[in-house]
KOLFIMAR-236972 format. One record per residue: residue in three letters; x, y, z of N, C-alpha, C in turn. Coordinates in pm, whole numbers. Layout:
N
REC type    npx    npy    npz   capx   capy   capz    cpx    cpy    cpz
REC  ALA      X      Y      Z      X      Y      Z      X      Y      Z
...
END
This chain:
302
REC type    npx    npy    npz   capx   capy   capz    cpx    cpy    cpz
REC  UNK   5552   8529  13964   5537   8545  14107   5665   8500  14177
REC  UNK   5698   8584  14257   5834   8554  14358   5747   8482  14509
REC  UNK   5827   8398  14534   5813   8265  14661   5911   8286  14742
REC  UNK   5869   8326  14860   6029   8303  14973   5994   8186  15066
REC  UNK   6086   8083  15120   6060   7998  15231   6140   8005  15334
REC  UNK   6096   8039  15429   6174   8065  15541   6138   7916  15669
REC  UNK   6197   7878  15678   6190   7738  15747   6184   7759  15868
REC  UNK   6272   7859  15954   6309   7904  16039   6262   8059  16089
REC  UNK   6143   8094  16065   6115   8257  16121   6114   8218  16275
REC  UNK   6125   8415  16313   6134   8444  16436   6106   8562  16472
REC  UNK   6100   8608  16591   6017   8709  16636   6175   8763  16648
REC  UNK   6219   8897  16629   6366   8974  16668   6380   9065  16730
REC  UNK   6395   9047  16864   6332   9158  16979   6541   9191  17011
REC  UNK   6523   9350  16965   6612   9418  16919   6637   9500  17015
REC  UNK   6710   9498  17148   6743   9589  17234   6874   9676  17237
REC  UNK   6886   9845  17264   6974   9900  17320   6963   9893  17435
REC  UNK   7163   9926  17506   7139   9908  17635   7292  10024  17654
REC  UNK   7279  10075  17760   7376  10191  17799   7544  10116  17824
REC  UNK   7474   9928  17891   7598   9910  17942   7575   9748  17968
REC  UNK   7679   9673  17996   7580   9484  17972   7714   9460  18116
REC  UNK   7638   9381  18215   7776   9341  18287   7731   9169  18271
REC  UNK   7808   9115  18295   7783   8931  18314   7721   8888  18487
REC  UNK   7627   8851  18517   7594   8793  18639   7499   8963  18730
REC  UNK   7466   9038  18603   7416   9111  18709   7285   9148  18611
REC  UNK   7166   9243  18617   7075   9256  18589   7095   9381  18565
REC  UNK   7048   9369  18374   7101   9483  18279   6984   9507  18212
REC  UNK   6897   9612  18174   6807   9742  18190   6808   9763  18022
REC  UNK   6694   9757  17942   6728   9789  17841   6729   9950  17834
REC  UNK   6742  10042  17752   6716  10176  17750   6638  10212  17585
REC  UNK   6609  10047  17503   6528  10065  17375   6473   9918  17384
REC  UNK   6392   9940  17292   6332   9755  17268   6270   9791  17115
REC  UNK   6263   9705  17032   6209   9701  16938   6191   9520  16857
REC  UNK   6089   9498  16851   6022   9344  16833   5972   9353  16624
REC  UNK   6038   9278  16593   6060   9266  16435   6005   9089  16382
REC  UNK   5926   9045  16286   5936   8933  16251   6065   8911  16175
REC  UNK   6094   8836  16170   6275   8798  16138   6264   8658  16024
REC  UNK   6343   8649  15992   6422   8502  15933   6401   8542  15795
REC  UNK   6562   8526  15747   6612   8584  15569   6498   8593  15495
REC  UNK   6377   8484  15451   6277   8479  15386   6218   8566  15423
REC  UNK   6173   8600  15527   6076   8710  15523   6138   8870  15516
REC  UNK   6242   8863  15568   6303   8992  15534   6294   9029  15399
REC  UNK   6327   8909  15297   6354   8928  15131   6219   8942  15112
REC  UNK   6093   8906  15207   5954   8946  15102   5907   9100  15125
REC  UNK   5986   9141  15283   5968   9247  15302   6003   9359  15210
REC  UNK   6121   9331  15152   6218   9441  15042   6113   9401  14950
REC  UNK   6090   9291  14894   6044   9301  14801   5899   9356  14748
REC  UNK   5813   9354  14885   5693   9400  14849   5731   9587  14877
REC  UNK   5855   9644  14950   5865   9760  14958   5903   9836  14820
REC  UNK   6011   9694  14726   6012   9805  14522   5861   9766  14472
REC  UNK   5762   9733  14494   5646   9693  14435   5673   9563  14344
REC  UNK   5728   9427  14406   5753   9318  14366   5627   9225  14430
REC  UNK   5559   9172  14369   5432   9099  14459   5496   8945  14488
REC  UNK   5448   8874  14563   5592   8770  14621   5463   8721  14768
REC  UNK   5464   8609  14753   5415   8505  14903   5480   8459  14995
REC  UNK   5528   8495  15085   5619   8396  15205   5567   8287  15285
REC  UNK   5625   8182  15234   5590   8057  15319   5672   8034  15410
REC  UNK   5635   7956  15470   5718   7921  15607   5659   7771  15664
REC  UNK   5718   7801  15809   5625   7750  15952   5651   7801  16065
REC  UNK   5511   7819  16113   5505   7905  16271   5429   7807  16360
REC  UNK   5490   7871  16473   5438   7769  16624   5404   7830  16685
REC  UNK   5293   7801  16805   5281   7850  16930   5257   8009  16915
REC  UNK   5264   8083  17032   5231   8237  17061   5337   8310  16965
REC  UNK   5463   8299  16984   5549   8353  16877   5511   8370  16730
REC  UNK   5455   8227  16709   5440   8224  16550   5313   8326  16542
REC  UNK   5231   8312  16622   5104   8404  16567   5115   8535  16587
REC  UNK   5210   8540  16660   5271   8708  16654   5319   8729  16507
REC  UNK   5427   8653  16486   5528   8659  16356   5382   8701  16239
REC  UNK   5268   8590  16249   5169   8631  16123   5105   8702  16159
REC  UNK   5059   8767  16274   5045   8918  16258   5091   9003  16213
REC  UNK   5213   9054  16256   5277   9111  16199   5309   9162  16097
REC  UNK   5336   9035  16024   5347   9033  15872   5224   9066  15818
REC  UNK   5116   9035  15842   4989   9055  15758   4991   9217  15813
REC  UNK   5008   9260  15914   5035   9407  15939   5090   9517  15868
REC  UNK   5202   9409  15829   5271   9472  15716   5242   9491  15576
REC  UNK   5148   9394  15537   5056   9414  15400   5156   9283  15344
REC  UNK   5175   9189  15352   5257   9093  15303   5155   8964  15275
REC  UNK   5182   8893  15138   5116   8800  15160   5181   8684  15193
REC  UNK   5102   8593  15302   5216   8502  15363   5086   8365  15339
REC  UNK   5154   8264  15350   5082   8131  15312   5169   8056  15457
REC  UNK   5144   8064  15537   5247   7971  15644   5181   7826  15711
REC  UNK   5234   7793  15745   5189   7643  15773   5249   7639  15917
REC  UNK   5093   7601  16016   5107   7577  16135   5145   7450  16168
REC  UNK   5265   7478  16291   5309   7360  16392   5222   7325  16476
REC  UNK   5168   7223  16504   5110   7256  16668   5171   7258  16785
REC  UNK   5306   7201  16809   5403   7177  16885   5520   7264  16907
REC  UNK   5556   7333  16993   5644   7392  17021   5666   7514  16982
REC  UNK   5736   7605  16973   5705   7814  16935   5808   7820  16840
REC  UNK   5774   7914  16770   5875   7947  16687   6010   8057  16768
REC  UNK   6105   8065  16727   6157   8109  16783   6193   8258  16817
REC  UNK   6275   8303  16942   6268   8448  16968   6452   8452  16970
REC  UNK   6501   8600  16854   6635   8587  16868   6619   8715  16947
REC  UNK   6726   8719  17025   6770   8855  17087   6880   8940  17011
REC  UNK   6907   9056  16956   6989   9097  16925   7029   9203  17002
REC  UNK   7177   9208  17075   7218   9321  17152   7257   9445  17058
REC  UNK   7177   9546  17065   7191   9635  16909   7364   9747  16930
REC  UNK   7378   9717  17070   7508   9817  17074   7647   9744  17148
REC  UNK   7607   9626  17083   7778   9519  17106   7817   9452  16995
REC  UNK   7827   9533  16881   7874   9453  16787   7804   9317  16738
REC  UNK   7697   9363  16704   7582   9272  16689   7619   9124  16698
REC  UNK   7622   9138  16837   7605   8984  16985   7454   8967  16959
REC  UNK   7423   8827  16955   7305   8798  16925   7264   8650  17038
REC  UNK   7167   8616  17045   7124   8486  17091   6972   8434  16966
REC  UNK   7038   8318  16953   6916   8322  16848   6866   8168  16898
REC  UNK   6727   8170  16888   6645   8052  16970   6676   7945  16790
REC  UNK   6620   7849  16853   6612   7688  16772   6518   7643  16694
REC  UNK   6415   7746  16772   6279   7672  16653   6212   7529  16682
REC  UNK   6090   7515  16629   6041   7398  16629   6076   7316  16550
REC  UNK   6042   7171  16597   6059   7054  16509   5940   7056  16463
REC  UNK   6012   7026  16302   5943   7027  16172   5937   6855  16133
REC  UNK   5833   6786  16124   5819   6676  16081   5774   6659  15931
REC  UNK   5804   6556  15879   5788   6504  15795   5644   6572  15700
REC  UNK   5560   6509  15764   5408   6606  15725   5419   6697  15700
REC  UNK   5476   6749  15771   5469   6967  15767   5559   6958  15652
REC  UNK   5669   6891  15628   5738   6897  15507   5670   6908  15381
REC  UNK   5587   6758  15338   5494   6734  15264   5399   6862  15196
REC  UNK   5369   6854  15309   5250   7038  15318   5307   7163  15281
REC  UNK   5428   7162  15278   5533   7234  15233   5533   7241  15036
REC  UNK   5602   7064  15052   5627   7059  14915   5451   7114  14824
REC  UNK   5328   7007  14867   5225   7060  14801   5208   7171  14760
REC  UNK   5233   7295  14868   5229   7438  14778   5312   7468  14678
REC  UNK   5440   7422  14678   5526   7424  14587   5508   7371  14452
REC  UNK   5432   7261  14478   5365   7198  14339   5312   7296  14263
REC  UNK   5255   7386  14301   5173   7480  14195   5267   7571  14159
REC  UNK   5409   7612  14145   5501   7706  14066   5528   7688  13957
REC  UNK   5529   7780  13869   5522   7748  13726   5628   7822  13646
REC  UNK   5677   7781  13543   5739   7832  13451   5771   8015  13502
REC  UNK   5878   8051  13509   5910   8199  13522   5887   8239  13686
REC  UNK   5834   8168  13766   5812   8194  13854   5930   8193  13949
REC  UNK   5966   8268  14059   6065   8295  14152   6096   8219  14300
REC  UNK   6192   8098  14314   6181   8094  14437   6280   8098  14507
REC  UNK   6307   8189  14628   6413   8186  14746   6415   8130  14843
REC  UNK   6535   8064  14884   6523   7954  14984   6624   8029  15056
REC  UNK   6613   8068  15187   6703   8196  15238   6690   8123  15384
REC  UNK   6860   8119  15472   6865   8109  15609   6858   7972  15664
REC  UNK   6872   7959  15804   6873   7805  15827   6776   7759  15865
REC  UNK   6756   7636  15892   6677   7546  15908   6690   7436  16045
REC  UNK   6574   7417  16118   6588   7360  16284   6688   7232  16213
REC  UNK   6700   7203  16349   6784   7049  16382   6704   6946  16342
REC  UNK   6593   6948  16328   6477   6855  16275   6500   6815  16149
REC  UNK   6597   6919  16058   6548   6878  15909   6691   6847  15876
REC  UNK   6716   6792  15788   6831   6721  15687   6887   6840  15649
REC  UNK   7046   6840  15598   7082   6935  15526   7052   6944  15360
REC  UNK   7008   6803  15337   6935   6824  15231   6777   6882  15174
REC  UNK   6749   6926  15273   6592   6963  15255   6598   7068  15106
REC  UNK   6690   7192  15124   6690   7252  14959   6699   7212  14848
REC  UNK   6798   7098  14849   6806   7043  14768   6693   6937  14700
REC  UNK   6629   6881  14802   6545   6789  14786   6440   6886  14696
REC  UNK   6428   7011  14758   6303   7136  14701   6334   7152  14536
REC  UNK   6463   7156  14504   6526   7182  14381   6524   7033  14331
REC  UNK   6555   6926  14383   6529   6825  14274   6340   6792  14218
REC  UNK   6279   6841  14357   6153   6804  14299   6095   6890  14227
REC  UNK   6090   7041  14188   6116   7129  14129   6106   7187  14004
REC  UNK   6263   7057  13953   6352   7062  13820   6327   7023  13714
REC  UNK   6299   7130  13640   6278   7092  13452   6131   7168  13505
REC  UNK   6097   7254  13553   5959   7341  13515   5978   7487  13473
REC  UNK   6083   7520  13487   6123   7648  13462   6143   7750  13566
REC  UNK   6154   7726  13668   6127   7800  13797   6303   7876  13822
REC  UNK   6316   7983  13825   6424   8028  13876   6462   8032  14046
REC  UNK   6550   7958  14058   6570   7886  14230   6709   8059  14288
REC  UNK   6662   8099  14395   6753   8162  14441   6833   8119  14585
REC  UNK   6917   8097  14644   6926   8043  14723   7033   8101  14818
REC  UNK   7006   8139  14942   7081   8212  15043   7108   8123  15118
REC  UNK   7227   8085  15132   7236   7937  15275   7377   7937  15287
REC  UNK   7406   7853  15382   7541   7843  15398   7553   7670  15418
REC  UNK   7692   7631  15428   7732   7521  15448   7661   7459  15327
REC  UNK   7656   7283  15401   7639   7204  15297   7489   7244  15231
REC  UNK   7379   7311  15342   7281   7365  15291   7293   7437  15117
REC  UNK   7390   7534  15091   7410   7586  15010   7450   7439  14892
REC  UNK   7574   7402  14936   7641   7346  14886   7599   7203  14812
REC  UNK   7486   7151  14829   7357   7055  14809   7319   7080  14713
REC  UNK   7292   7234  14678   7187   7247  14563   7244   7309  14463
REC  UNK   7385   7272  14445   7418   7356  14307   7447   7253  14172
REC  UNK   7428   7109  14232   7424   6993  14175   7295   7067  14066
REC  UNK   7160   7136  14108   7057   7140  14049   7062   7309  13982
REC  UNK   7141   7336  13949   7205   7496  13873   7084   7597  13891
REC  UNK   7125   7642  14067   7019   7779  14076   7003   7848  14038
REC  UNK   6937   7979  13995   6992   8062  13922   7084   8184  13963
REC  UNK   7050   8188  14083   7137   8248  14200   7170   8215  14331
REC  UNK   7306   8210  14382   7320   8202  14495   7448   8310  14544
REC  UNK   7394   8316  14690   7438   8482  14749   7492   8444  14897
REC  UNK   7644   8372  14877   7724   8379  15015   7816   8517  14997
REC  UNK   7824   8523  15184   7907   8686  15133   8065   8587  15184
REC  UNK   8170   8694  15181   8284   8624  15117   8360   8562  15260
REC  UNK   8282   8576  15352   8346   8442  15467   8249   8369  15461
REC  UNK   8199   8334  15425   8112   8209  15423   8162   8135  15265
REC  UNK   8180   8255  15197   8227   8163  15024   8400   8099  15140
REC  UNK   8463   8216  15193   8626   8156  15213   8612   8064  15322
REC  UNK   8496   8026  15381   8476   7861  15435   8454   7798  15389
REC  UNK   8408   7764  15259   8384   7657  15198   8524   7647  15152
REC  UNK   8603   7702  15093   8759   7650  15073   8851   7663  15146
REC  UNK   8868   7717  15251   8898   7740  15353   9027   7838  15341
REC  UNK   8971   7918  15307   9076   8088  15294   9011   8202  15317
REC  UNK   9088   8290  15358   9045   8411  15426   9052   8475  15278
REC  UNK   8914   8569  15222   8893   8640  15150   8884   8773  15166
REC  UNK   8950   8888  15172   8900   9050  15189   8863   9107  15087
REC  UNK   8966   9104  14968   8967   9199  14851   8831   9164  14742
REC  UNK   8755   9263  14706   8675   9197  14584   8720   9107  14470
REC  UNK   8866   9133  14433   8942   9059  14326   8934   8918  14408
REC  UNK   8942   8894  14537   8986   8759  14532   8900   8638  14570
REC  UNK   8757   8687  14573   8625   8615  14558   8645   8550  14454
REC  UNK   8667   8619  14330   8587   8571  14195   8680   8427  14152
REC  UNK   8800   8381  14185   8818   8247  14126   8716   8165  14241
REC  UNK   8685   8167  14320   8619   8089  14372   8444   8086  14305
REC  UNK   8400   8250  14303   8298   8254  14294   8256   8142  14163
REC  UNK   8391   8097  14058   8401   8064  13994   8382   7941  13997
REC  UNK   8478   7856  14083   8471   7710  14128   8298   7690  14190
REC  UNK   8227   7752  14230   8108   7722  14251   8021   7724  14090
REC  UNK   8047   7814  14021   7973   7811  13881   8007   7651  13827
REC  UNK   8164   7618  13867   8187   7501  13744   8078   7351  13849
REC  UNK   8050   7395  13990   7982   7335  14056   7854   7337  13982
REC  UNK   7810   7442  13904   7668   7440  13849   7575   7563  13925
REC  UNK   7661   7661  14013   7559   7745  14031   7557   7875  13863
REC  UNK   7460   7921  13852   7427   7980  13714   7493   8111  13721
REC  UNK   7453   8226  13852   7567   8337  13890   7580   8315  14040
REC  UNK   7686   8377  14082   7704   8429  14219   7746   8567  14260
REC  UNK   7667   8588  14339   7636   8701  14429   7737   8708  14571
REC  UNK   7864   8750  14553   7911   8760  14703   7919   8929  14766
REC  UNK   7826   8922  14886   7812   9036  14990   7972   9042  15048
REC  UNK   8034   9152  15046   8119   9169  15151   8115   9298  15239
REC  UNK   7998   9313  15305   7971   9432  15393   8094   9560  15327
REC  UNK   8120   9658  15393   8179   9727  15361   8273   9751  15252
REC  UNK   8311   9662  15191   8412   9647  15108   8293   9633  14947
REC  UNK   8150   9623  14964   8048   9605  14847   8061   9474  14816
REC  UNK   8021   9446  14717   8011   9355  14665   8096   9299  14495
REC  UNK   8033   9149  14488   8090   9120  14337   8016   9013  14292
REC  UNK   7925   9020  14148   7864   8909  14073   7925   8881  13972
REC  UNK   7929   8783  13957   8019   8698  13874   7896   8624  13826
REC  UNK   7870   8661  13707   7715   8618  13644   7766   8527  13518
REC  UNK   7651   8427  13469   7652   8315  13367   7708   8327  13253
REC  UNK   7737   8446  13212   7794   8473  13128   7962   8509  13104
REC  UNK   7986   8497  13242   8159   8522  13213   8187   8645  13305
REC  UNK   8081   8747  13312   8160   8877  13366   8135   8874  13466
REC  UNK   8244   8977  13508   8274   8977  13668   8229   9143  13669
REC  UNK   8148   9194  13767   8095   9296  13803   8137   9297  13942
REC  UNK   8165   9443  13979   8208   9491  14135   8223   9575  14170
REC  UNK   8109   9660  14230   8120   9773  14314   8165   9787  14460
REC  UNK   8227   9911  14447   8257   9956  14661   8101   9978  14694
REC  UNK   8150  10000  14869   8014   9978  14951   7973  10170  14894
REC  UNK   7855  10145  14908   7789  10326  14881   7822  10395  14968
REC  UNK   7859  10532  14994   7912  10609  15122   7751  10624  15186
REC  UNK   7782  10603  15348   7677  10638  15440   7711  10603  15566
REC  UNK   7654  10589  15677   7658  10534  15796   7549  10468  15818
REC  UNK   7643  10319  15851   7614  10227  15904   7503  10236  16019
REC  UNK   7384  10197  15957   7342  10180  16143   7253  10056  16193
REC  UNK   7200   9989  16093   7192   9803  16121   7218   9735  16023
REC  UNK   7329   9649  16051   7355   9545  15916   7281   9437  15946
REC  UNK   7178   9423  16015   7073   9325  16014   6975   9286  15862
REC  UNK   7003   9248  15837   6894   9213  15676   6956   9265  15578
REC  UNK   7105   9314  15558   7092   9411  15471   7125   9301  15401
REC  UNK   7232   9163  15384   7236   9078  15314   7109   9008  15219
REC  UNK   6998   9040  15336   6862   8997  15301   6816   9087  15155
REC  UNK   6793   9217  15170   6770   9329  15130   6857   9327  14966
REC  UNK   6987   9268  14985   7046   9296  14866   6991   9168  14750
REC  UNK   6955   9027  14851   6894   8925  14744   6817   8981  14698
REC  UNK   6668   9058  14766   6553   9110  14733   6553   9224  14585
REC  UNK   6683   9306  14617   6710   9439  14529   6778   9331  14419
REC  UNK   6851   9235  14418   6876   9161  14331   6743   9126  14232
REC  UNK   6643   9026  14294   6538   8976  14223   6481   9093  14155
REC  UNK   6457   9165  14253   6392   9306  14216   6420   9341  14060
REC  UNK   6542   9370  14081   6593   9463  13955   6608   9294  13824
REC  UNK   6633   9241  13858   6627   9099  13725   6471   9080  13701
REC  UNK   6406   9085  13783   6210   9047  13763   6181   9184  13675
REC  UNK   6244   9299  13664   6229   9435  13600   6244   9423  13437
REC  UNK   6434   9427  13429   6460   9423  13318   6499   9267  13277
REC  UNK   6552   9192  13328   6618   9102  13267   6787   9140  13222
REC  UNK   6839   9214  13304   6953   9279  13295   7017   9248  13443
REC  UNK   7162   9170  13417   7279   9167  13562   7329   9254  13562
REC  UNK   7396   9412  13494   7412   9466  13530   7317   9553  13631
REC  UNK   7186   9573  13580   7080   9658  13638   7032   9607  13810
REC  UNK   7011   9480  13784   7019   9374  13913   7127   9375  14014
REC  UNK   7219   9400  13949   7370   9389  14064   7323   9550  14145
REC  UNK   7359   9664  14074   7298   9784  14130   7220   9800  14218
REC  UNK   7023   9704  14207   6941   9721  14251   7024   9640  14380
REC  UNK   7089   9526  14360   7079   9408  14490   7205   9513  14561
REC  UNK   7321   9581  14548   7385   9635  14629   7359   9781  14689
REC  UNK   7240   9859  14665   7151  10002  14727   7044   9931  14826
REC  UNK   6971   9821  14772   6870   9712  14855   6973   9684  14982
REC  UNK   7077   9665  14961   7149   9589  15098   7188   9687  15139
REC  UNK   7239   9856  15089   7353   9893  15148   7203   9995  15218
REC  UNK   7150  10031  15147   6979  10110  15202   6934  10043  15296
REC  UNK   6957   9923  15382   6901   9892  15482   7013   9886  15562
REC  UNK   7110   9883  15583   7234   9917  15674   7275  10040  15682
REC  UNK   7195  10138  15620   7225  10298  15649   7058  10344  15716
REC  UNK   6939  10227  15736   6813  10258  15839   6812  10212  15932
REC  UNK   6724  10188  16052   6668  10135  16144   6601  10054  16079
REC  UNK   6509  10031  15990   6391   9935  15956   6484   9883  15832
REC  UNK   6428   9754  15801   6449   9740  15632   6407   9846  15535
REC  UNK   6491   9871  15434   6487   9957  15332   6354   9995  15265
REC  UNK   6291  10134  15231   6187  10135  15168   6244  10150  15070
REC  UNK   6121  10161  14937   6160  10222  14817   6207  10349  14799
REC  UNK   6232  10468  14873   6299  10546  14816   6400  10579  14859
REC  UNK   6438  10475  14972   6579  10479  15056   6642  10393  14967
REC  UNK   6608  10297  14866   6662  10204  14753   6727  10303  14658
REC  UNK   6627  10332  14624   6628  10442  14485   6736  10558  14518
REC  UNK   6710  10568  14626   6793  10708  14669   6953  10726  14674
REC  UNK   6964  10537  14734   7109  10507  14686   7144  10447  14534
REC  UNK   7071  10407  14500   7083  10380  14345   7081  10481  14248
REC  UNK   7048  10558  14288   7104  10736  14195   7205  10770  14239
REC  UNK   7239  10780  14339   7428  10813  14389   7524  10703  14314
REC  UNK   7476  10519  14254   7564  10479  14212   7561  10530  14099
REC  UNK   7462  10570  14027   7448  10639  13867   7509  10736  13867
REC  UNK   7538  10855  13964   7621  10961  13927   7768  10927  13925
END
């Protein structure tokens, strides 16, 4: 069974607009309202290749019970754990400025709700899948992943982990089995500007001798490169198409990642699935179905 935790969901009310001025009152001409935050996006892909997978979380207030509507709308199974205090949050994304965003804060998460957290986690077992994807309110430590991975460790559980900063950087002490920064977020942690696929991989590297198991770096257009446990370096260009939301597609490519490794047990087969998963939802409006996956994953086979 695949596990996503999203600490941080949100409602993603997605507007076009003809024209935006500052200090005056601007008209949408689209609206579209999405449950949001990396975890749930990745359960979304994943229940779309026929991957069965639970999303946990926490939701607040009117927002949050939208967010689990939604999702249960969607046919998803979600296990979430109510706040009573405060809403979960609402991001705005301006869909035609170079994806300008405002993204809300979220509730404070206490201690308890933590707890209630870890308890479900107690029951993962041997072979089982978990993703820890996106950020987390001001409420919680940057160690909270890590803390998830030390309590965790030695059951057999394969840890995937999408984060940035020290978030990321916390839990490789506990050798995930994947982690997936795309390559400005890898060239902030050492602090160099990365473009080329060649020039990820000594780094992607310095994180392995850190103890992550492979790495996964997204570089939008330019594709990607895994640099997996075994030594090789794999790297494809982006698939030809047009762009039309790079919203989730980072999400989409962890998902097509798990996807294709929960299949065969093959990184080459996995790298494929995780870069059509990402590049198939940045050539839709919605996150990627299965045959918008598939559809680009036969163009990389030819």
């Amino acid at each position: 069974m695949v596990y996503t935790v999203t600490f941080n969901p949100s409602l993603d009310y997605i507007v076009s607009m003809s024209s935006f001025e500052m200090g005056m009152t601007n008209r949408t001409t689209g609206e579209q309202m999405f449950p949001g935050g990396k975890g749930i996006n990745v359960s979304i892909v994943l229940s779309n290749l026929g991957i069965e997978n639970t999303a946990l979380g926490f939701t607040a207030g009117f927002t949050g019970e939208q967010i689990e509507r939604e999702v249960r709308e969607m046919g998803l199974f979600a296990d979430f754990i109510r706040i009573e205090k405060g809403f979960s949050r609402i991001n705005v994304k301006l869909k035609d400025y170079d994806g300008t965003e405002i993204n809300g804060m979220g509730p404070e998460i206490s201690e308890i709700h933590v707890n209630e957290l870890y308890r479900k986690l107690d029951c993962l077992k041997a072979g089982d899948v978990l993703v820890l994807a996106g950020s987390i309110p001001r409420s919680l430590p940057d160690s909270v992943y890590s803390d998830i991975l030390r309590r965790l460790q030695g059951r057999g559980v394969l840890f995937v982990v999408d984060a940035t900063g020290e978030l990321l950087l916390n839990v490789l002490q506990f050798e995930p089995f994947l982690i997936k920064p795309n390559n400005h977020e890898l060239g902030e942690i050492f602090n160099v500007t990365l473009t080329a696929r060649a020039d990820v991989v000594p780094y992607a590297r310095r994180l392995q001798e850190r103890g992550a198991r492979n790495v996964l770096v997204s570089m939008s257009g330019q594709g990607a490169v895994l640099v997996d446990e075994t030594g090789a370096v794999r790297m494809l260009a982006a698939p030809e198409g047009r762009l039309v939301n790079a919203v989730g597609a980072g999400d989409s490519m962890v998902a097509g990642f798990v996807a294709g490794w929960t299949r065969k047990q093959d990184y080459d087969y996995a790298f494929r699935m995780g870069i059509s998963a990402g590049s198939a939802s940045a050539f839709s409006e919605m996150l990627a179905t299965r045959e918008e996956i598939e559809r680009v994953f036969a163009g990389l086979e030819s």
